[in-house]
C-alpha positions in Angstrom: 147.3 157.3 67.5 144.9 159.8 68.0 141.6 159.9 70.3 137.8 159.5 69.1 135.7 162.2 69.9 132.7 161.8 72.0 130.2 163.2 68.5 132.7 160.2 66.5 131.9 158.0 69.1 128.0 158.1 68.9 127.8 158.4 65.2 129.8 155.2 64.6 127.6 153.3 67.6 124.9 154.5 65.0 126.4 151.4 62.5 124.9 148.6 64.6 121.6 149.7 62.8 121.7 148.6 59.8 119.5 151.6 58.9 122.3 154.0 59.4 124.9 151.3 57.8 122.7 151.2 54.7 122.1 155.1 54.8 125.9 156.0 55.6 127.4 153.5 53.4 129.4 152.3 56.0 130.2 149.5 57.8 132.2 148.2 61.1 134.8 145.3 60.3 135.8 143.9 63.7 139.3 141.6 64.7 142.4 142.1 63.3 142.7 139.6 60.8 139.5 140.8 59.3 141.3 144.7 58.9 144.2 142.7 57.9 142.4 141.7 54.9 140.4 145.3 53.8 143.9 146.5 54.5 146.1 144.0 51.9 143.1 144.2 49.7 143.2 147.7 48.9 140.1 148.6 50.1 139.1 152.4 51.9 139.4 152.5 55.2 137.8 155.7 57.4 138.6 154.7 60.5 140.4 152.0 62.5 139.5 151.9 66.4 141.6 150.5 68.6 141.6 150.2 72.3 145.5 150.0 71.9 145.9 146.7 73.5 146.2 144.2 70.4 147.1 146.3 67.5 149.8 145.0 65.9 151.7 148.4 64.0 154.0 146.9 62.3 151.4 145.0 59.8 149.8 148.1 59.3 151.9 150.3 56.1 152.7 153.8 56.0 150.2 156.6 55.7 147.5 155.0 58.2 148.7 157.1 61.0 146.1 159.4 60.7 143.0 156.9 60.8 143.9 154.6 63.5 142.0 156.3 66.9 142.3 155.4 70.4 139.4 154.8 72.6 138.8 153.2 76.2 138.1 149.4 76.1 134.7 150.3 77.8 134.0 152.6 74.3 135.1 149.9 72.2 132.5 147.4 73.7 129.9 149.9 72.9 130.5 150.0 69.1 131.2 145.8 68.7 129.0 142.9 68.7 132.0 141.1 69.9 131.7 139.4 73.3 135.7 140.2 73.9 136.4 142.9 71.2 
């Protein structure tokens, strides 16, 4: 699990505009059963941002090493609309 960068960090708090979703392409996909589901479904996958307290590894297959990132529960609450992300 690597760490999110500080630039990383700001750009993805960009997503809760939709303009920036709809200009990026991108959106954010919060809980785990929700990236549970891009995950079985095949479906691309940038980044998956943890705070490192729930995720669940062993659900997650081989070769998504390098896209899970690490950041501090207060970073996380920044980039959810979650009340207990």
């Amino acid at each position: 699990m690597k760490d999110l960068t500080r630039k990383d960090l700001k750009e993805l708090a960009k997503l809760k505009i939709k303009k920036y979703r709809k200009e990026q392409k991108k959106v954010i996909i919060e809980g785990k059963r929700a990236v549970q589901q891009i995950i079985d479904n095949n479906i691309k996958i940038d980044k998956i941002i943890t705070s490192g307290e729930n995720i669940v590894t062993e659900n997650i297959p081989d070769g998504f090493d390098d896209i899970i990132f690490k950041v501090s529960r207060n970073d996380l609450t920044k980039l959810t609309s979650s009340e207990n992300p």
